[in-house]
N, C-alpha and C positions, 0 to 999 in steps of 0.2 A: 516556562520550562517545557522539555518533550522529552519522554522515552522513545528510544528506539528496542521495539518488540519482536520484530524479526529484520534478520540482515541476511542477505546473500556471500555466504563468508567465503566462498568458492573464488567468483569474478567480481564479487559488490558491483553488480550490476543494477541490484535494486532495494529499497528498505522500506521497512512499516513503521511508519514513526507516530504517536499517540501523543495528547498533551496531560493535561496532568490528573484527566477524568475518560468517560467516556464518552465528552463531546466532541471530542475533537481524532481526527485521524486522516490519516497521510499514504498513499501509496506511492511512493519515488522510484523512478528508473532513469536508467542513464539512456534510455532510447524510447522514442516516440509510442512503443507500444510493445508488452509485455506479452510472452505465450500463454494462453488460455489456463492450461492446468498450472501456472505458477500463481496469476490472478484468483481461479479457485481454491487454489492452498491457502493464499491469505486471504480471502477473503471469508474462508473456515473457519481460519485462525482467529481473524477479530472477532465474529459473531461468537464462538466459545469463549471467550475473553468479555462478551458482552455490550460492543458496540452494534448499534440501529445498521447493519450493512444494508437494511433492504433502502437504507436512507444516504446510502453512499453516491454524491454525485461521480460522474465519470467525462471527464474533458477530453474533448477531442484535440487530439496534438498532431499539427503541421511543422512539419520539415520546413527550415529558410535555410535555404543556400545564399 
């Protein structure tokens, strides 16, 4: 199972989705890479919430056309 703990209710452009502890967490965007102060908003928001962010990997994502 996974909660969804913030959502972009505007454009759902992107969500914070957790699993069913605080192992697990997810940051989704519908584009290769998010603005800076929206990735510090959540990444605020899980560490107050109590997930390891200093342990949050970060993937580089490449565009295919």
């Amino acid at each position: 199972s996974y909660n969804i703990i913030a959502l972009d209710k505007v454009a759902y452009q992107w969500s914070m989705v957790a699993g069913p502890d605080t192992d697990y967490l997810w940051i989704l965007s519908r584009t290769p890479a998010l603005d800076q102060a929206t990735v510090d908003d959540l990444v605020s928001t899980a560490k107050t919430l109590g997930f390891k962010t200093d342990e949050l990997i970060w993937v580089s994502q490449v565009r295919i056309e």
